[in-house]
C-alpha positions as MATLAB code, in Angstrom:
seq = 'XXXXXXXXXXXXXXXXXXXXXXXXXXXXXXXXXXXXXXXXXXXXXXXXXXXXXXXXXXXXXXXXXXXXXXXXXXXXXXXXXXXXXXXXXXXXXXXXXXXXXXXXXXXXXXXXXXXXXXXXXXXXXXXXXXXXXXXXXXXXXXXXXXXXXXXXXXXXXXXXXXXXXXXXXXXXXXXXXXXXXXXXXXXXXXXXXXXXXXXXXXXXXXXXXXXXXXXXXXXXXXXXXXXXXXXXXXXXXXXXXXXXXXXXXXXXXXXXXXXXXXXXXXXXXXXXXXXXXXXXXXXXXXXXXXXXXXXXXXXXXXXXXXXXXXXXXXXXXXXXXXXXXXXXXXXXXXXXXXXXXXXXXXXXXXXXXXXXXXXXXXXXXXXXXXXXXXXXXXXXXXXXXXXXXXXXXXXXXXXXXXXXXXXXXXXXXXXXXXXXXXXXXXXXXXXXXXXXXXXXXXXXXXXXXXXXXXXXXXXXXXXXXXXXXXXXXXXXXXXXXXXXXXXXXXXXXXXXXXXXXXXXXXXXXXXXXXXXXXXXXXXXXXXXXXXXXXXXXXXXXXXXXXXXXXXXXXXXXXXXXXXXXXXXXXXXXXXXXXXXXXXXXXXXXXXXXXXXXXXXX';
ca = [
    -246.909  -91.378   88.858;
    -244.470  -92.380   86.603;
    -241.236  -90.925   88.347;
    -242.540  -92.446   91.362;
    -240.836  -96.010   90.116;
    -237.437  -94.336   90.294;
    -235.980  -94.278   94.188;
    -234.362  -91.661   95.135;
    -231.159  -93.241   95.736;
    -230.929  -93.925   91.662;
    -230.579  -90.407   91.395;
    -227.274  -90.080   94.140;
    -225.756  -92.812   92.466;
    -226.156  -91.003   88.998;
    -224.665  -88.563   90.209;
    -222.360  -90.004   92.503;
    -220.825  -92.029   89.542;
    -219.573  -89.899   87.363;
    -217.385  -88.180   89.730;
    -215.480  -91.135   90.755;
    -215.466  -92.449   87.078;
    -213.446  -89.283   86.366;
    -211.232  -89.274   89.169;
    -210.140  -93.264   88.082;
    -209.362  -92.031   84.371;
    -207.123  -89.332   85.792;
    -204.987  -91.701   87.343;
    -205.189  -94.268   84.874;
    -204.189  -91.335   82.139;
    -201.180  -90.862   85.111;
    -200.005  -94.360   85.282;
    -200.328  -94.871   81.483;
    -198.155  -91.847   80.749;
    -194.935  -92.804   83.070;
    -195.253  -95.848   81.735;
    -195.341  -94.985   77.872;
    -192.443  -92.179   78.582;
    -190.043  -94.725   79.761;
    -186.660  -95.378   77.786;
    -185.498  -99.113   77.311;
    -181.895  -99.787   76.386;
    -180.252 -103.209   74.990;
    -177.146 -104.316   73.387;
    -176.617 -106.997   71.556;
    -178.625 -110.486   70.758;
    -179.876 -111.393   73.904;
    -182.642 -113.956   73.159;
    -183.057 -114.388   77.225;
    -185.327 -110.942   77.096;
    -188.259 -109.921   75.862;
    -187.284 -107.362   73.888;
    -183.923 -108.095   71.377;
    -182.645 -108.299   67.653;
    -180.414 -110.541   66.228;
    -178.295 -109.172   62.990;
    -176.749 -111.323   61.002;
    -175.543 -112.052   57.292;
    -179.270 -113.224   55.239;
    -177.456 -116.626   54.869;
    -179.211 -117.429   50.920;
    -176.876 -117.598   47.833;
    -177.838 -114.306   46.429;
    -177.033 -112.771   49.925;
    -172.827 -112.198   49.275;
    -171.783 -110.970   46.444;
    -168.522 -109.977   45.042;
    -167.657 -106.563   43.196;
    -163.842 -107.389   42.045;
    -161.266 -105.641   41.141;
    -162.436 -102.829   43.391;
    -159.365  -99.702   44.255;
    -159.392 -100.231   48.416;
    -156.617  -98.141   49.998;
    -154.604  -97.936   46.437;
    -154.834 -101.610   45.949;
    -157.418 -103.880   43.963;
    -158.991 -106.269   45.796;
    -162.443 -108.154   45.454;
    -164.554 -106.427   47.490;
    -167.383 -108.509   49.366;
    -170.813 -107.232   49.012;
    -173.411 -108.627   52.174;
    -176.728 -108.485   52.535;
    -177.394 -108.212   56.694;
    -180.492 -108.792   58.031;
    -181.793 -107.777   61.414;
    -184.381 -109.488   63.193;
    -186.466 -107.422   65.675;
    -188.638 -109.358   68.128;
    -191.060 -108.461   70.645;
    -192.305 -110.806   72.785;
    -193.621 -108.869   75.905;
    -197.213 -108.406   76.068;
    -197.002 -105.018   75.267;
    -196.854 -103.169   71.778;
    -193.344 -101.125   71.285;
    -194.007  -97.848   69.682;
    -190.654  -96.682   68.786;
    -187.359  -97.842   68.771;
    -183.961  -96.552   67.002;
    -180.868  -98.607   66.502;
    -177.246  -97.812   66.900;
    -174.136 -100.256   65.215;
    -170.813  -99.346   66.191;
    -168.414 -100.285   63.335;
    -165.276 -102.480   64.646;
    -163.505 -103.021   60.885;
    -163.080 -100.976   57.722;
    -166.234 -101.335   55.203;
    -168.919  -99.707   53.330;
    -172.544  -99.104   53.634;
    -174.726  -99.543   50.404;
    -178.278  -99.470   51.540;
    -180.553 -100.053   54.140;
    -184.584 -100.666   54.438;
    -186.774  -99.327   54.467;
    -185.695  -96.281   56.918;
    -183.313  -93.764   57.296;
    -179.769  -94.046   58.479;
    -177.750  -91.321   60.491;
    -173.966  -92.073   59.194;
    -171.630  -90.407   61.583;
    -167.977  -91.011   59.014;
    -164.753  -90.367   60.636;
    -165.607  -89.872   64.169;
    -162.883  -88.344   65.658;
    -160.712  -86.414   62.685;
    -160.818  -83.521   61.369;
    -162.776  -85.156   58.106;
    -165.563  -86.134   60.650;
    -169.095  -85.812   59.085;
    -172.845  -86.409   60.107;
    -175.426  -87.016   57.151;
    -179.051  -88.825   57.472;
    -180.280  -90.623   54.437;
    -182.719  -92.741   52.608;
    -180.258  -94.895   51.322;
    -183.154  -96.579   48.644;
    -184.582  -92.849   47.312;
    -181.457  -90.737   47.075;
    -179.650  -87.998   44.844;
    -175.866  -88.094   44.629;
    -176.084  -84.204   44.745;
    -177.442  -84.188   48.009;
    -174.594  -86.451   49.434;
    -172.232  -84.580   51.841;
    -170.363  -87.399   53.169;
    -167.043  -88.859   51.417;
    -168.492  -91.455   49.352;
    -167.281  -93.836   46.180;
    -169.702  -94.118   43.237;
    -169.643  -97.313   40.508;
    -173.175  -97.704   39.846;
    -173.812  -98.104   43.687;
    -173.291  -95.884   46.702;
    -170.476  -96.490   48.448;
    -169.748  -94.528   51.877;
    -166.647  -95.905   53.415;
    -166.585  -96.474   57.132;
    -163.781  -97.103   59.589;
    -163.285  -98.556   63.479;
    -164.591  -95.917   65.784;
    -167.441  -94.767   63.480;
    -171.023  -95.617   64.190;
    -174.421  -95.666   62.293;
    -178.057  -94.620   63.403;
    -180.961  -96.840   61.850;
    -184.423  -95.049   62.310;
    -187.195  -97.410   61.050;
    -190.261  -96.183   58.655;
    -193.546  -95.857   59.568;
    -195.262  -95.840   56.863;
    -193.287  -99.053   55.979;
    -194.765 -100.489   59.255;
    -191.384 -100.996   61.140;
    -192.973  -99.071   63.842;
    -195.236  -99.763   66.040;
    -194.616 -103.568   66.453;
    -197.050 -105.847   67.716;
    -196.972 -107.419   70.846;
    -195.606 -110.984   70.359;
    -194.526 -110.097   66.694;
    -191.450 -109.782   64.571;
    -189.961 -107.427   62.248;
    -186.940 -108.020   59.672;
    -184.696 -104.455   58.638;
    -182.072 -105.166   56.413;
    -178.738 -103.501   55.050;
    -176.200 -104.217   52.556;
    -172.769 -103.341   53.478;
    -169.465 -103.892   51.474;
    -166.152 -105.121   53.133;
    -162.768 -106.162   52.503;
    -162.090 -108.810   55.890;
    -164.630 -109.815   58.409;
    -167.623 -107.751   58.838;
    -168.728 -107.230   62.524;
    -171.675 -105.914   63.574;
    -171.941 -107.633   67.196;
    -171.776 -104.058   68.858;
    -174.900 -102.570   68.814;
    -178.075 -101.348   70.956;
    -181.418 -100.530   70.919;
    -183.386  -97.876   71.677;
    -187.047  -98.363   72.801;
    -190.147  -97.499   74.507;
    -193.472  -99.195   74.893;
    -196.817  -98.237   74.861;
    -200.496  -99.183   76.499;
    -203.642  -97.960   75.760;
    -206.239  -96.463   77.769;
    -207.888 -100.015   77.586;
    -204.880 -101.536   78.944;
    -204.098  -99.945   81.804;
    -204.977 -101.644   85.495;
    -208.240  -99.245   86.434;
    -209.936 -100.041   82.686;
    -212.165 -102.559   83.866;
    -213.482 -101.184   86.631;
    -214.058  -97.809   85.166;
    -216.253 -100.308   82.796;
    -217.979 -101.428   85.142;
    -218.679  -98.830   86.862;
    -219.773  -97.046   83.657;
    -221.836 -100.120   83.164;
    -223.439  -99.882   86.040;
    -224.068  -96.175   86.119;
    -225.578  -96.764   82.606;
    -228.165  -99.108   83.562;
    -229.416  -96.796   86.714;
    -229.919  -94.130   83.769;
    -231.924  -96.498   81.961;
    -233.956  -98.135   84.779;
    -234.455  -94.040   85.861;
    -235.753  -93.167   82.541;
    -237.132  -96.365   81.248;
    -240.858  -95.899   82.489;
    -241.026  -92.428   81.239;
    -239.837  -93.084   77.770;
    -241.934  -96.291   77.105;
    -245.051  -94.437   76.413;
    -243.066  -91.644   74.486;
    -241.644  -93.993   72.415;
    -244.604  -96.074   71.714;
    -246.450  -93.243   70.406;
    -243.320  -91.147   68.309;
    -243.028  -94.826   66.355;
    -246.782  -95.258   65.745;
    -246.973  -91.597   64.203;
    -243.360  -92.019   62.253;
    -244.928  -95.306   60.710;
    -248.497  -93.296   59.925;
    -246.242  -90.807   58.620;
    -243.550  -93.028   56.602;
    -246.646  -95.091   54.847;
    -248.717  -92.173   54.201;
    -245.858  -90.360   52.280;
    -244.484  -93.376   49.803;
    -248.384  -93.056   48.572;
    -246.419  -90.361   45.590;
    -243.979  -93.280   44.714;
    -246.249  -96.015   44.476;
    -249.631  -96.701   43.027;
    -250.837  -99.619   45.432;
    -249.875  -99.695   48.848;
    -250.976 -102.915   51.286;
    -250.103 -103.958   55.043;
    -249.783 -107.613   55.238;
    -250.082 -109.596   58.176;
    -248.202 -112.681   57.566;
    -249.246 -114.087   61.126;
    -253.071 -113.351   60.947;
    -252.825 -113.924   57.038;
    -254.972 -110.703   56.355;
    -254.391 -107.206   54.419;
    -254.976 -103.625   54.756;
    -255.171 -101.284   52.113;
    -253.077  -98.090   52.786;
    -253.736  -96.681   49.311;
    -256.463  -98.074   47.182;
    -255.908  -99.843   43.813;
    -257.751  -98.475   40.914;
    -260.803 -100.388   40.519;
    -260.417 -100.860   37.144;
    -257.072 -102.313   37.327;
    -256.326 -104.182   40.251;
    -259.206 -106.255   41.683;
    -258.351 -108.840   44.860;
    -261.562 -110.605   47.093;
    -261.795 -109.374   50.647;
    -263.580 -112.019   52.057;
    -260.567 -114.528   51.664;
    -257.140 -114.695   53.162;
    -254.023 -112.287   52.087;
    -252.280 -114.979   50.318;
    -255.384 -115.878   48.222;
    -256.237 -112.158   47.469;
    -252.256 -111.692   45.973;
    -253.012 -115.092   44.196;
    -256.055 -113.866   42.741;
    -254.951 -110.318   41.660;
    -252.288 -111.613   39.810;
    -253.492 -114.437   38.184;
    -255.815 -111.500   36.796;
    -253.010 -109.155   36.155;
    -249.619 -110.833   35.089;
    -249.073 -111.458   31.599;
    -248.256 -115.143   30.883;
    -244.684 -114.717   30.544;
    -244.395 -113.295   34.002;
    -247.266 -115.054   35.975;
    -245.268 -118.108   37.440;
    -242.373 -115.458   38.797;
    -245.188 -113.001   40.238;
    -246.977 -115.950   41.783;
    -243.810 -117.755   43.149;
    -242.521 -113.630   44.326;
    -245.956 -112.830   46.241;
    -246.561 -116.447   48.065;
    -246.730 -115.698   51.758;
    -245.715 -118.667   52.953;
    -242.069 -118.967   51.908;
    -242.103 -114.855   52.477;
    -239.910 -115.194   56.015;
    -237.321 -117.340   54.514;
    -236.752 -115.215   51.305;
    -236.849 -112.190   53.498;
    -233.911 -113.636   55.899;
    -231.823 -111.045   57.058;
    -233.135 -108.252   54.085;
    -235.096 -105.630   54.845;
    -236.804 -106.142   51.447;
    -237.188 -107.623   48.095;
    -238.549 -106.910   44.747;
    -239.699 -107.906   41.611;
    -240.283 -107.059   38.313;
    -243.110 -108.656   36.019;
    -245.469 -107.086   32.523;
    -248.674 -106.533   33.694;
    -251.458 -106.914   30.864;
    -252.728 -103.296   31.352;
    -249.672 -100.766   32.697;
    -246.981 -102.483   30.903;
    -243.394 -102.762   33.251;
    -244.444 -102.794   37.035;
    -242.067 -103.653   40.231;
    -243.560 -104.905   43.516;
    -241.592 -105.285   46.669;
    -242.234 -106.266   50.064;
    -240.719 -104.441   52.653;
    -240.082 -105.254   56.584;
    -242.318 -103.882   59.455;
    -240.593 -103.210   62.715;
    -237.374 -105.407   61.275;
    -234.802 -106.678   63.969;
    -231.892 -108.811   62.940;
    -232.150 -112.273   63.168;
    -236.019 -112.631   64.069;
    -238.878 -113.464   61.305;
    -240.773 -110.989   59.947;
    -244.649 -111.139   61.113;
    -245.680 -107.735   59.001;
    -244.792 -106.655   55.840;
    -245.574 -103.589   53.653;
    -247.160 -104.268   49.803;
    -246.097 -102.122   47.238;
    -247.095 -102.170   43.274;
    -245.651  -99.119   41.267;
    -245.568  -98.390   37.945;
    -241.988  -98.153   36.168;
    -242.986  -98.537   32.129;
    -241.351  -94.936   31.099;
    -238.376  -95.901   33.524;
    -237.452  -99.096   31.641;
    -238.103  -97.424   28.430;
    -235.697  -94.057   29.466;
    -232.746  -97.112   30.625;
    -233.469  -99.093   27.145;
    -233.789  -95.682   25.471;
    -229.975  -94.702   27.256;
    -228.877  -98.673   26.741;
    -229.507  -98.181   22.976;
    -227.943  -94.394   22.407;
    -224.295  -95.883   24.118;
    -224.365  -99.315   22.381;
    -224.711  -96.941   19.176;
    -222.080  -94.578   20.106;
    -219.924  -97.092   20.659;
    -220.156  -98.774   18.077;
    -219.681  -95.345   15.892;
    -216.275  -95.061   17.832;
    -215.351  -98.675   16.940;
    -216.083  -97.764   13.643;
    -214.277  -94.311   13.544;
    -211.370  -96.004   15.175;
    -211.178  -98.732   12.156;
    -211.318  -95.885   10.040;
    -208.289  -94.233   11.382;
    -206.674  -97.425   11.499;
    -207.058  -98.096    7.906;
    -207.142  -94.978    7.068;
    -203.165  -94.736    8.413;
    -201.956  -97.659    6.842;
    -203.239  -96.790    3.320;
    -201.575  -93.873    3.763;
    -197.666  -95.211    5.162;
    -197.555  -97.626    2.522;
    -197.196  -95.052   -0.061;
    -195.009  -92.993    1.588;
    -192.499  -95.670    2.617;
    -192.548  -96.049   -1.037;
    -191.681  -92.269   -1.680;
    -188.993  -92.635    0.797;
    -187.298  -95.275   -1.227;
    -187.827  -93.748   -4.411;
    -185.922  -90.471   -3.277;
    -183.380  -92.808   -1.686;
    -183.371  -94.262   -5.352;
    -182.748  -90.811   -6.899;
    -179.959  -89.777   -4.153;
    -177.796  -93.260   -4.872;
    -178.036  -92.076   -8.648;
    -177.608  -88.542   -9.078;
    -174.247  -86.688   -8.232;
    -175.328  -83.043   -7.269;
    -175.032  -82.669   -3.684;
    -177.298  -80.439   -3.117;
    -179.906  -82.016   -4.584;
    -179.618  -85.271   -2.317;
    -179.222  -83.223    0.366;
    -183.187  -81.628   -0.677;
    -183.803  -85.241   -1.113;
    -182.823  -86.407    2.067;
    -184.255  -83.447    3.888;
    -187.513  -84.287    2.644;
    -186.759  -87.880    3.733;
    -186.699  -87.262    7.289;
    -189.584  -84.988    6.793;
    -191.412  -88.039    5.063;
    -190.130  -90.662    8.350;
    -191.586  -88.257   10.803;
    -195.084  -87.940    9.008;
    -194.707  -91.691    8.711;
    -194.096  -92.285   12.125;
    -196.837  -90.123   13.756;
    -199.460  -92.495   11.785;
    -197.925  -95.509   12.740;
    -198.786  -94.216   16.162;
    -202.079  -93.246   15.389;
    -202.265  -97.091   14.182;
    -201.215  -98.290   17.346;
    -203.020  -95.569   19.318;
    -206.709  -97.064   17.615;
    -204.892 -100.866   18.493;
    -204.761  -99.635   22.278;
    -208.098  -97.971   22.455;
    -209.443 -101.324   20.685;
    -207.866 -103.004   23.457;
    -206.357 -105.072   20.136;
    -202.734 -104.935   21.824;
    -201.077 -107.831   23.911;
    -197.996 -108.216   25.445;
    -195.715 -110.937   24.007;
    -193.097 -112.716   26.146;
    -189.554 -114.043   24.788;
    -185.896 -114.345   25.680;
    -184.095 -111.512   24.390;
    -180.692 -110.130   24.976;
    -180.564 -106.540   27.331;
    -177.767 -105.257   24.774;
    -180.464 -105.410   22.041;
    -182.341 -102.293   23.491;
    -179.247 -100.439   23.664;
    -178.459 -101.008   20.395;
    -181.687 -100.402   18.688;
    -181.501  -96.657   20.401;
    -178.127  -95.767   19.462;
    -178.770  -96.924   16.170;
    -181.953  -94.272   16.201;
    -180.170  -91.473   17.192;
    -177.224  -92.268   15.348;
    -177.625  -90.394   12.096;
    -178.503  -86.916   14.310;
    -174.919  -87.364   16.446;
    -173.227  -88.246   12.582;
    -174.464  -84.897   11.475;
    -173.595  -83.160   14.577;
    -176.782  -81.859   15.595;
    -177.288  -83.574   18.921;
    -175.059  -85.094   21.572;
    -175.694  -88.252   22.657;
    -174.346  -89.514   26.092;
    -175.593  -93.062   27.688;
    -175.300  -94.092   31.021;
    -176.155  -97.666   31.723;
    -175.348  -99.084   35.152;
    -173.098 -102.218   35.519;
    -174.513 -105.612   36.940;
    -177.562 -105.788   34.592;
    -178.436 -108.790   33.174;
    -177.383 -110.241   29.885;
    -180.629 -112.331   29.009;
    -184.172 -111.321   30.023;
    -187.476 -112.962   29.572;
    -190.073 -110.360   28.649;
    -191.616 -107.781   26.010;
    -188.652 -106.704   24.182;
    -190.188 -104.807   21.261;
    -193.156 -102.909   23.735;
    -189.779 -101.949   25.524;
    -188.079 -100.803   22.339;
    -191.169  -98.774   21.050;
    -191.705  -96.819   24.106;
    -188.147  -95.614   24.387;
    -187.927  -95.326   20.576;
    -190.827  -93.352   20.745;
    -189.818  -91.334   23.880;
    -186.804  -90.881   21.913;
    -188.543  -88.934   19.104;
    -190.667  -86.964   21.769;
    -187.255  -85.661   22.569;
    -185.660  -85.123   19.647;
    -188.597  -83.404   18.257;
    -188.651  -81.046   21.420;
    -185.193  -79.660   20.302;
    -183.014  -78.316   17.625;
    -179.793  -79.014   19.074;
    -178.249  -80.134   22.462;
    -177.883  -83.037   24.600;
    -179.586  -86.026   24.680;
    -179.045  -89.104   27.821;
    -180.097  -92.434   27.410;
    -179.960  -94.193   31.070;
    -180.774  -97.531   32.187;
    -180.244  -99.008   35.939;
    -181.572 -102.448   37.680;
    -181.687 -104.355   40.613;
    -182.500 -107.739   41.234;
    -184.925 -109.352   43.641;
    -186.387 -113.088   43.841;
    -184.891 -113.624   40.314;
    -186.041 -110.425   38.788;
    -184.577 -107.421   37.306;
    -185.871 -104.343   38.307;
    -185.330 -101.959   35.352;
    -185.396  -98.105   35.038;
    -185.428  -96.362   31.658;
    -184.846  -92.646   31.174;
    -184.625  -90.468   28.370;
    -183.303  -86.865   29.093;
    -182.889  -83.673   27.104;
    -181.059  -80.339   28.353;
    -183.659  -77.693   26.990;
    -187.194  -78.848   25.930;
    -190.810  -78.242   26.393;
    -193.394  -80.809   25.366;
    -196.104  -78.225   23.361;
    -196.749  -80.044   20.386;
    -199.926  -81.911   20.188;
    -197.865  -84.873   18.138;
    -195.645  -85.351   21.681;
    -198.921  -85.560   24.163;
    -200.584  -88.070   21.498;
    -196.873  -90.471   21.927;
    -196.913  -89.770   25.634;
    -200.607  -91.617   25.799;
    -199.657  -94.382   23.464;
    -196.246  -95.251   25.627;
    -198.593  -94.486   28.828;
    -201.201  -97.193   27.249;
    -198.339  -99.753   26.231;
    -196.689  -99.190   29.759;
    -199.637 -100.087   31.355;
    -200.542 -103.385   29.882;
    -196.942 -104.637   30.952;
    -197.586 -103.297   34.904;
    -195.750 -100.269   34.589;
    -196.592  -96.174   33.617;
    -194.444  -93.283   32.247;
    -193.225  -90.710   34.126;
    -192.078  -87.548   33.157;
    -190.505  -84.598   35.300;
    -189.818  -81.101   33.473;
    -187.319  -78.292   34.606;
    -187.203  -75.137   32.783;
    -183.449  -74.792   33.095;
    -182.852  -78.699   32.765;
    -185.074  -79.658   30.051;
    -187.425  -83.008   30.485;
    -186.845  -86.236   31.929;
    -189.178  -89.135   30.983;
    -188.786  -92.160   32.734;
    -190.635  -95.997   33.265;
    -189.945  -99.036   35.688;
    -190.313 -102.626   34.765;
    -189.647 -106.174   35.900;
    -188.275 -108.552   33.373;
    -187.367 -111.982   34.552;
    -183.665 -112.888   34.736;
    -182.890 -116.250   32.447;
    -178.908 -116.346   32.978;
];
């Protein structure tokens, strides 16, 4: 009888739909692919279209620079460094989802760097020295330069009239796709000697819809609307019954099976007031009137129940008439109470047939008994407060521990200094001093461990001041110094022009990571080569500031080393940075940190 509601026409049409539903999205998929595989092409700044970009110099006063005294064509002149931004906007009503850039060079100059994509140099089109090379100019090894380039702390690739660039933009640094009616800024920095002219240039572009943009969406939608709601209407008398009866028996059988989780289980009916008992209290324990309403009964059992610390939050919890508005958009709530009898209980009421944004008219009861769970958590609670505070305690230890120990030997070290001012065999101060550096090293390592316990304490800070950048350098040549006197290592430094004088930071963290980086590397080798590098670059009145410390031949296998490389890790991090370290058999190891200091010249 049921089936007999359906017409038969409902069933042509459901069948009937489809078909043309799939015939639309073939030729929207048609339209939408000529349309996405077309190739757009623009020169120059012209604001009149849609689709343009605009290059030209940044126009701030950190955007030209000069780099003087520079050798140009066997003469020194001050060369003019320019920051050259490019200006990318979109505003059609469609997204572009990529686009490449070409700039013909009209005038002898240089290109420094360019973000945040890569750049196709073609150098000396049309000579015999013509080259090709794509870089990333930001992330870039000189070794893997092929084109003729000039090197003074920056990258300098000379260009000339007649050559031409490439820019293809990052994804993953969003330049592509770009919005409809959006904007995107590129920039480069190029170097030059006159004028610098970058009017000549195009762009490369194609657009792209989605399926939902195309001109047959909407009425595939509705026509998949419409074949939906024949599909319902067809099966809509045969599934109410169904339905109706699966829910009744998934309630029956979701009720029946939280009776192993909870001791007292009640259906409330917050719109007739009244409650049925799912699974029945223990008589002894839990006694409620029948003959009164549900909000009475709960009233009554726990005014019977509830220990006096807890009876004003149990009765407030269970009272049925503020229920709905606690409830609000929850599916349930809970609360916790001492009951005179089974010690820690929770109760919780939980949503019957719950629909977002409507009241609740029934609501399930539960009481369960969680005394050994809060005693298990206060049990746990108690065994890590103790533990912790036996590593506090162990960490003190080492602490003092440390510095009872350093005192002494600091002393030792200036008594043998003592005996090697005074005494005139040779080879005795030489023992003497032998067993000094022995002493410093020993002395060292447990200042770490000091300042290892300070970090785990979380008892460090970083401290700001002015400081001068040539400090640092000083303080590690002055380190290494005595090794390079007694010809045991060679010591090489390498520390890029155009960083600033005065800085406004954490000068001594600074010093005591590279200091101890320093002895990480020293202690790695017997002999051999040992670089000290340092380059910046400056943003929004920062300095950007890379550290390295490099041996030729080393391998980091002694415990002392890993403890150091934690402790600089540790300090690193408090100041927003974190050691890096890259190791090469052949090469030896590299360890490395960034940081931002604030420039105060």
């Amino acid at each position: 009888m049921k089936r007999d509601f359906t017409p038969q026409f409902f069933k042509r049409i459901i069948i009937v739909c489809p078909i043309i539903i799939i015939l639309m999205c073939i030729v929207q998929m048609i339209y939408l692919k000529h349309f996405n595989s077309r190739e757009y092409v623009i020169k120059g700044a012209d604001s009149a279209s849609e689709v343009y970009m605009d290059i030209d110099n940044r126009g701030d006063s950190t955007s030209v620079w000069l780099k003087r005294d520079f050798l140009f064509k066997g003469k020194k002149v001050d060369l003019t460094g320019e920051t050259v931004d490019g200006v990318f906007y979109n505003d059609s009503d469609d997204l572009i989802d990529n686009w490449f850039m070409r700039i013909n060079i009209n005038g002898d100059c240089y290109v420094n760097n360019a973000w945040c994509g890569l750049v196709e140099v073609h150098q000396f089109v049309g000579t015999e020295n013509e080259a090709v090379q794509t870089l990333d100019l930001r992330n870039y090894s000189l070794d893997d330069v092929k084109l003729k380039y000039e090197y003074d702390g920056d990258l300098l690739i000379p260009l000339q009239k007649g050559d031409f660039i490439y820019y293809y933009p990052s994804q993953k640094d969003n330049e592509i796709p770009i919005n409809k009616k959006s904007q995107l800024t590129m920039g480069m920095i190029f170097y030059h000697v006159g004028e610098l002219d970058l009017s000549d240039y195009e762009i490369n572009y194609t657009f792209y819809r989605y399926f939902t943009q195309g001109k047959l969406f909407y009425p595939i939608l509705l026509l998949l609307i419409f074949w939906v709601i024949h599909i319902m209407m067809y099966y809509f008398t045969l599934k109410i019954y169904e339905d109706a009866q699966r829910e009744l028996e998934l309630k029956k059988s979701g009720i029946s099976s939280m009776s192993d989780m909870y001791n007292t289980i009640y259906i409330v009916d917050l719109v007739k007031n009244e409650i049925v008992s799912v699974v029945a209290e223990e008589v002894s324990e839990l006694k409620r009137p029948e003959n009164i309403g549900a909000d009475e009964q709960l009233k009554n059992l726990f005014e019977i129940d509830s220990t006096e610390a807890f009876k004003d939050l149990v009765l407030e919890f269970c009272d049925l008439s503020t229920l709905r508005d606690r409830m609000g958009d929850s599916n349930n709530i809970a609360c916790e109470y001492i009951s005179k009898k089974r010690g820690w209980c929770r109760i919780r009421f939980f949503a019957m047939d719950y629909v977002e944004g409507r009241p609740v008219d029934n609501v399930i009861f539960t009481l369960q008994v969680i005394d050994n769970e809060k005693k298990e958590v206060e049990e746990i609670t108690h065994k890590v407060a103790r533990i912790e505070t036996e590593r506090k305690e162990l960490n003190l230890f080492f602490r003092l521990a440390s510095n009872e120990i350093i005192s002494p030997l600091n002393e030792v070290m200036k008594i043998n200094q003592s005996v090697i001012d005074e005494h005139e065999d040779d080879s005795v101060g030489e023992r003497i001093r032998k067993s000094n550096v022995e002493t410093g090293r020993v002395s060292e390592l447990l200042r770490d461990v000091v300042e290892y316990a300070s970090l785990e304490s979380s008892e460090l800070s970083v401290k700001k001041s002015e400081y001068l950048f040539r400090d640092i350098v000083d303080d590690i040549d002055n380190e290494i110094k005595p090794l390079v006197e007694q010809g045991r290592i060679t010591y090489t430094k390498n520390i890029s022009q155009g960083i600033s004088e005065r800085l406004y930071g954490d000068k001594q963290y600074i010093v005591r990571c590279l200091r101890t980086l320093l002895r990480c590397r020293l202690d790695s080798i017997d002999s051999g080569e040992v670089t000290f590098s340092a380059f910046s670059k400056k943003h929004d009145g920062m300095e950007h500031l890379l550290f390295s410390l490099k041996d030729n031949g080393s391998k980091d296998t002694l415990e002392s080393i890993k403890l150091r490389y934690r402790l600089v890790d540790g300090i690193l991090k408090l100041m927003g940075s974190e050691l890096h370290s890259i190791s090469d058999e052949e090469n030896g190891i590299e360890n490395y940190f960034e940081i931002e200091q604030e420039v105060r010249e």
